[in-house]
Steps between C-alpha positions, in 0.01 A plus 500: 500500500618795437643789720210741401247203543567444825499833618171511375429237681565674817315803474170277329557310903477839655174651318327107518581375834187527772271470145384175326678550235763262367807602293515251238746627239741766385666536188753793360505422103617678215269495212495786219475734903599394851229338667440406890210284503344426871233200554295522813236237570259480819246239622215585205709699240621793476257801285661828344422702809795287698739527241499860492550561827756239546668706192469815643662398815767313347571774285548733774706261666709446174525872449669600860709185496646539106602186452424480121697785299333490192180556317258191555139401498342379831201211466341372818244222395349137588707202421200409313343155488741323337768640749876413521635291773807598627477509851599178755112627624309483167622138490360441799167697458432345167544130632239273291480793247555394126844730369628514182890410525771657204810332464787726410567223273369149394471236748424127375341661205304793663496817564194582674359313824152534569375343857378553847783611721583307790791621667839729417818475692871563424558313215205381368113604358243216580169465280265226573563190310808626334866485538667751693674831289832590602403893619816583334365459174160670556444878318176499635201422699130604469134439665334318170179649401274317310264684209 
């Protein structure tokens, strides 16, 4: 993670702690503009109301502490349905919850896992009635939503 990230980090555990909010992400990414994307959640979703005032605040945070010297664009937002798990938490919160698993590269054939997750630890992703992925070898996990 990077320095800026988890700065971030610190102030977002300043303006959320005594709330029901939960932190669930923070990216600093350069796209065509500098962006620093925030994801909140809480018990029921988030609406737009509670991600502008979590943006204002964090903005006045970021503002007196200066910790990002150039221009960039500041998103607070949902991790949406579909959200990333990163997080030794989310593992544990979505227990018996169908991901979607992407290898960084094949693995016997396959790139993509689909399954309910059972358990995560150090070196290993378990989905029901599947072998186990080496976590080193996982670019990414997501809640699987079904249309």
């Amino acid at each position: 993670m990077s320095k800026i990230e988890s700065q971030v980090e610190s102030l977002m555990s300043e303006i959320l702690s005594g709330t029901d909010y939960e932190l669930v992400d923070v990216e600093y990414v350069k796209e065509r503009d500098w962006y620093l994307r925030v994801f909140v959640d809480k018990a029921g979703g988030i609406d737009l109301d509670d991600c502008q005032t979590i943006s204002e605040q964090l903005s006045a945070k970021l503002d007196a502490a200066d910790i990002i010297g150039g221009a960039y664009i500041l998103e607070v937002s949902s991790p949406g349905i579909d959200r990333i798990l990163k997080k030794d938490k989310d593992f544990v919160r979505e227990a018996g919850k169908v991901v979607d698993v992407t290898l960084y590269a094949p693995l016997n054939g396959k790139k993509i896992f689909v399954g309910e997750l059972e358990s995560r630890d150090e070196k290993f992703l378990r989905l029901k009635d599947a072998e186990p992925l080496p976590r080193e070898k996982i670019a990414q996990v997501r809640l699987h939503i079904d249309f």
